[in-house]
N, C-alpha and C positions, 0 to 999 in steps of 0.2 A: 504493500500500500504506500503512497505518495504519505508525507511527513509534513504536514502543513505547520502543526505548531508542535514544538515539544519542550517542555518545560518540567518534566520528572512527573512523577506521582508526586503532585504538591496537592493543597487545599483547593479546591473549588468553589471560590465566593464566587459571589452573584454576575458579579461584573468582568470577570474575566476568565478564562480558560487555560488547562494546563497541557492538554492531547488533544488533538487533532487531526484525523487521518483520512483519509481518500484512498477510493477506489471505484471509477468511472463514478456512477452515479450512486454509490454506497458512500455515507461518511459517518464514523465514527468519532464522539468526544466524550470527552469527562462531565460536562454538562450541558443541555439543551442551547445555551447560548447563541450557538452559532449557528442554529439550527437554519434560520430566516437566511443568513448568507447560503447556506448548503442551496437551498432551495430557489434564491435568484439567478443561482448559475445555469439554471434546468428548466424553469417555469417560464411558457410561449403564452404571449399574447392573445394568439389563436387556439389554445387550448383550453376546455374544460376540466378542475379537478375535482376529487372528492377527497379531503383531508382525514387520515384515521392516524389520532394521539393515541394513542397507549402508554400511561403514564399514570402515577399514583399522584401528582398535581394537575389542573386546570390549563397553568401555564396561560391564564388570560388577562392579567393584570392589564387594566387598561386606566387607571386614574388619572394620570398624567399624557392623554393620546395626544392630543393639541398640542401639545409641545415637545413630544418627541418625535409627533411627524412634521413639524416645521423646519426639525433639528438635521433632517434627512437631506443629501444632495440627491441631486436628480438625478445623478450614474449612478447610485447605490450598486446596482447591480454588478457595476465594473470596479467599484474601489477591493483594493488587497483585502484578506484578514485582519492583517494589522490596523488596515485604515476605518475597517469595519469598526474594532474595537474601540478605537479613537473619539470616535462622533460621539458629542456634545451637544446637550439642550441648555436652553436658560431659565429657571425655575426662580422667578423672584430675586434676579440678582445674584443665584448661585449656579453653579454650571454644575451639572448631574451627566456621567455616561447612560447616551438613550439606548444601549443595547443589556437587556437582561435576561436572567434565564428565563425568568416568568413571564415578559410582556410580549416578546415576539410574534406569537399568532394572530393578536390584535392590530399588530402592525403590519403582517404579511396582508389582513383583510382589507385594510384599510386600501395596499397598496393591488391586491387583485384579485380582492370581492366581488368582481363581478366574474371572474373566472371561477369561482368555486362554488360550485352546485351542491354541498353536502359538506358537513363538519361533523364526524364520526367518533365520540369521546368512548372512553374505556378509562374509567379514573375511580382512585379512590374517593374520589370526592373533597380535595385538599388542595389548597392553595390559597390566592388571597381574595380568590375572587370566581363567579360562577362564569356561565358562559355569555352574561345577560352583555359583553361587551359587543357579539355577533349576533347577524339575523336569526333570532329565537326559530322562523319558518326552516332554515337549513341546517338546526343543530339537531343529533338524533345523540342519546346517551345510552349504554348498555350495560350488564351486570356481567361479573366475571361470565358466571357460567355460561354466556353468549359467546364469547371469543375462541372459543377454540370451534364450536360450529358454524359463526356466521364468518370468520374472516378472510378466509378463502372467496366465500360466495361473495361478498362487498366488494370483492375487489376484481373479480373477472365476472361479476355483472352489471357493474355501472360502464355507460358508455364512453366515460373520458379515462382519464389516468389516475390514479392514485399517487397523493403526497403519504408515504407510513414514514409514521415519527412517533419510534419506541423509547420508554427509556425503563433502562434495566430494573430500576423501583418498584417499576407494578407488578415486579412479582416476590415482590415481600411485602411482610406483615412487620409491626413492629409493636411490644405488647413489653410493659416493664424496661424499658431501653435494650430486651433481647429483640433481634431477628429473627423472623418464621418464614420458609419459602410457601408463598402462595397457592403452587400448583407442584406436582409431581414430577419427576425429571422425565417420567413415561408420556403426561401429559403436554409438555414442554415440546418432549418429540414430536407429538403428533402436530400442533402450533406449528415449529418450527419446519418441519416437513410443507405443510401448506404455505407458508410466507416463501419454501423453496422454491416451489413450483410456482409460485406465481412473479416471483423475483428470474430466475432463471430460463426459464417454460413460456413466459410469455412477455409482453411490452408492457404490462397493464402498470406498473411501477414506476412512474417517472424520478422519482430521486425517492429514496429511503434513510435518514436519518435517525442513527443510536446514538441516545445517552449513556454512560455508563453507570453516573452518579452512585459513588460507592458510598460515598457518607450517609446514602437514604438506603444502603442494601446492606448493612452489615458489616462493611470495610469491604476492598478492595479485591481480597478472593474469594467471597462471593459473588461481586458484579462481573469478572471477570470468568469466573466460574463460569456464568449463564451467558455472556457474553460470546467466549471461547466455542460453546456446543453449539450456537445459531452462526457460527464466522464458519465454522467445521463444516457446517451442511451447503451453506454459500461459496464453498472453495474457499472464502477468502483468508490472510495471514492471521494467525492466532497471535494477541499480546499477551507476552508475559512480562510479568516485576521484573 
């Protein structure tokens, strides 16, 4: 995989990113942040998507949208990683980084809402905010035990392309500050198997973006644990420590 940012297994605050990796339209990082840049390198004007989050947050944080889309240049699309991370909004006099992990989807809508026919949540239900930032008509929300039957079907029976944007969280639990894996590693296969076949087997996948976010899985060989078995079935390079 192409090495876009590498910074060690450091902390993962909000505002910035420590891994970051590529391959064609797969990218992988330590936390969702960049997710919105993965997505402008791939997303046509001409196309219809339908967005499927998988993730134990929302990721819709919109309170500040006015001013972190003012904040935006209009090549967005073309500026570096680096330069992504850069951009600056003015909040009252103080300058705030407008890229976070939480607020991106609201900003991707803002920028090509009219391209996306359907917002497909899989969420614990956590974050700082619901989905009421996007048209309530195009959100559809599901319970675990939907995921493993409808995701295959979502995705090679809508007629545009799918944005998937997993992050390794939503398959833990967290109960006492221990960790519980959500789903079975037999069940995991079977998942994982389907997001093959629809990633490999067909076009239906226009960019696919993972979190790794191990501070929300238990530490780092956990997320990579679960990480490692879905890279395995993709061909693609296993991380290790």
């Amino acid at each position: 995989m192409e090495i876009l940012i590498d910074k060690g297994f450091n902390e993962s605050p909000c505002y910035d990113i420590s891994r970051f990796y590529k391959s064609n339209n797969f990218y992988v990082m330590d936390n969702h942040g960049a997710a919105l840049w993965a997505w402008l390198q791939h997303v046509k004007p001409d196309q219809f998507y339908r967005l499927i989050h998988i993730d134990r947050h929302y990721d819709t944080l919109a309170v500040n949208i006015e001013f972190w889309m003012d904040s935006l240049p209009e090549n967005l699309s073309e500026v570096s990683i680096e330069e992504f991370y850069s951009i600056q909004c003015d909040i009252e006099n103080v300058k705030y980084q407008t890229i976070r992990w939480d607020n991106y989807i609201p900003i991707f809508d803002r920028l090509y809402g009219e391209n996306i026919k359907s917002y497909i949540f899989y969420t614990h239900r956590q974050g700082n905010t619901k989905t009421k930032a996007l048209d309530q008509n195009k959100v559809q929300e599901f319970q675990h035990d939907s995921l493993i039957i409808n995701l295959e079907r979502l995705i090679k029976e809508f007629e545009g392309k799918t944005i998937l944007n997993l992050d390794i969280d939503y398959f833990f639990l967290c109960q006492d500050d221990k960790y519980f894996q959500l789903f079975s590693d037999e069940a995991l296969d079977v998942l994982f198997k389907q997001i093959q076949h629809c990633y490999l087997e067909t076009d239906k996948i226009e960019v696919f973006t993972v979190a790794l976010s191990p501070d929300c899985c238990g530490g780092l060989s956990n997320s990579l644990r679960i990480y490692n078995k879905l890279a395995k079935m993709l061909g693609l390079e296993l991380i290790i420590k």
